[in-house]
N, C-alpha and C positions, 0 to 999 in steps of 0.2 A: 226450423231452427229457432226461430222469434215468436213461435207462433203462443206458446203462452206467457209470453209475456218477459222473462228468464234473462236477465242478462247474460249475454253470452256474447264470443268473438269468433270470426268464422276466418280461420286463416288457409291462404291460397299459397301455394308454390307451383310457379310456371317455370316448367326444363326445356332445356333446348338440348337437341340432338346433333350433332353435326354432321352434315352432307347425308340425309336420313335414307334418300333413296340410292345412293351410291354404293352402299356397303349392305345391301338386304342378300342374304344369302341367300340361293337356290332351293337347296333340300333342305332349310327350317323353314323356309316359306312355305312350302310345300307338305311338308311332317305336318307342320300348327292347322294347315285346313284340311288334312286328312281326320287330323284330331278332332275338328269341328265337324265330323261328319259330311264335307263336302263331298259330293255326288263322283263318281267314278270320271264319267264324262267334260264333268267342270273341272277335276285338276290334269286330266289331259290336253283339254285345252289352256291350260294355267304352261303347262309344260312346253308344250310347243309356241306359246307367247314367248318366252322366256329361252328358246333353245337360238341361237345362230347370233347371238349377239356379242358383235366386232367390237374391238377398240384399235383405236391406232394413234400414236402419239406423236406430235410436231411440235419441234423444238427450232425455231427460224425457219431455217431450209432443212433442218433434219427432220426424216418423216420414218419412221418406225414401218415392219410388216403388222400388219391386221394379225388381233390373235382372238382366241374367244374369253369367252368371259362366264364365271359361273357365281359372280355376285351382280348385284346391279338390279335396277328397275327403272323402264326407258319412262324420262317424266313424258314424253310428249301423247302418251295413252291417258285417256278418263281411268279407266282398269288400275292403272298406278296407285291410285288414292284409294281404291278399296283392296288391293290386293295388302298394301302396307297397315290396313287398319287388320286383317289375318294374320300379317308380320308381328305385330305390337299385341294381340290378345292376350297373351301371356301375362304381359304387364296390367293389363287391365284385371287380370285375376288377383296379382301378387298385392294389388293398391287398394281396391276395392275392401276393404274391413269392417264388418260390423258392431266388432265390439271395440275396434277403434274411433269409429265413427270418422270415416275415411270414404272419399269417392272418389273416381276419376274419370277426365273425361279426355280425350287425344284429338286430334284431327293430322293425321301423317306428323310430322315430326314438332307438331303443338300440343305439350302435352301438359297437364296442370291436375295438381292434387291439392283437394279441400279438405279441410275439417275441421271440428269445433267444440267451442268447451266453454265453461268460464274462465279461462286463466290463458292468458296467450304463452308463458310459459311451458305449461299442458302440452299447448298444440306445436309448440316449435319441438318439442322430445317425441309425438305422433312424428312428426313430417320429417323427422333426423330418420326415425325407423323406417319407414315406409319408402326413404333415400335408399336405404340400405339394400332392400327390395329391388330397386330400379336397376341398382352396379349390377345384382348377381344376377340379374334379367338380360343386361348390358352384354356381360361377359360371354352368357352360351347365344349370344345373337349380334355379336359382332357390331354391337353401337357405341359410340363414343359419345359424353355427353361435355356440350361443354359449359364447364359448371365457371365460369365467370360473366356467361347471361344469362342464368338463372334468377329469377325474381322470385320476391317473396312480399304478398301487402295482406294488411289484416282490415276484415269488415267488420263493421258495427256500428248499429245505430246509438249506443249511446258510446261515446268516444271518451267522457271524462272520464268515466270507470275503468278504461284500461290502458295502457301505458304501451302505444303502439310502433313506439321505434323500439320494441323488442325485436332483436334479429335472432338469425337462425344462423349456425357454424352447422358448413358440409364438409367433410375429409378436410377440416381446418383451412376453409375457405368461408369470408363472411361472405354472405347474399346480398345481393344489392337490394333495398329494402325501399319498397316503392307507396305513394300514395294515391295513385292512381296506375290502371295496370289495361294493357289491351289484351282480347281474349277473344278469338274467331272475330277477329274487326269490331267488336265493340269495347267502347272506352269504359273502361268501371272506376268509379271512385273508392276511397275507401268508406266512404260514409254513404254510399249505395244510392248516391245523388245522379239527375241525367246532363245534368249541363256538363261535365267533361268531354260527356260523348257528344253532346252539343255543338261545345265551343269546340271539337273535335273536325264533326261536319261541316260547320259552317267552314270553318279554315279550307278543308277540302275546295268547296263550292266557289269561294274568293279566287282559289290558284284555279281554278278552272273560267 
């Protein structure tokens, strides 16, 4: 992106999902790794991970009968987190742009979309589109996102040249607009320095 030299701004939007693993439906989990070619043997074992799974609700002394369930993914599995990275593929298509110059990267319901240009203007009218992407991804997969912890921080190494408390407007919700942002447990600044993640760890290390 900086590599010749180009001033350029490299702006991130991180979505949050709500309750990611509670609402994964059955048969589009299951549709999206057939799609991927997964092996005969590996979605009948996907199947029967997924089959006999009870709920039962307690309200004080009220307790509900057990019934079954045909959404849902138990977190208490390793399998969880990559069954749901086959849940989310989709999106990983609809984001990924080249002539947007768009990437994306997820980890279960942390999902964050890059991209870059010279003009943070530019990038905030990329990241509205590619928003748009995510609802109609949303809709046939039954995820709700919830769009007032959604972040948005802009990278660059030279800062004077761009004017980085430009926000972004989602479904006429402003983003909360960050200067430093965490992303898979690492702290980033927006000026691509380590001491946030630094003074991040150490903090850790003091409370422990």
């Amino acid at each position: 992106m900086w590599s010749d030299m180009r001033k350029r701004v490299v702006s991130l939007l991180s979505l949050n999902e709500k309750n990611a693993f509670d609402n994964v439906m059955h048969s589009r989990l299951l549709h999206n790794m057939k799609k991927r070619k997964v092996s005969r043997l590996l979605l009948e074992f996907v199947k029967n991970f997924l089959k006999n799974q009870r709920i039962m609700i307690i309200i004080d002394d009220y307790m509900t009968m057990k019934c079954s369930m045909n959404i849902d993914i138990s977190q208490d599995s390793l399998l969880s987190s990559i069954l749901y990275l086959f849940y989310n593929a989709n999106l990983l298509k609809a984001c990924d742009d080249i002539k947007l110059k768009t990437s994306f990267t997820n980890f279960v319901n942390d999902i964050n979309i890059l991209t870059y240009k010279e003009f943070i203007k530019h990038n905030c009218r990329v990241l509205n589109k590619i928003y748009d992407r995510c609802k109609q991804w949303s809709k046939t997969h039954d995820i709700k996102f919830l769009i007032t912890k959604h972040k948005l921080i802009h990278f660059t190494k030279t800062s004077k040249w761009f004017n980085i408390k430009v926000n972004v407007k989602l479904t006429k919700h402003q983003i909360n607009l960050k200067s430093d942002i965490r992303i898979l447990r690492i702290q980033l600044n927006f000026k691509l320095r380590w001491a946030t993640h630094m003074h991040h760890v150490k903090a850790k290390l003091v409370i422990r």
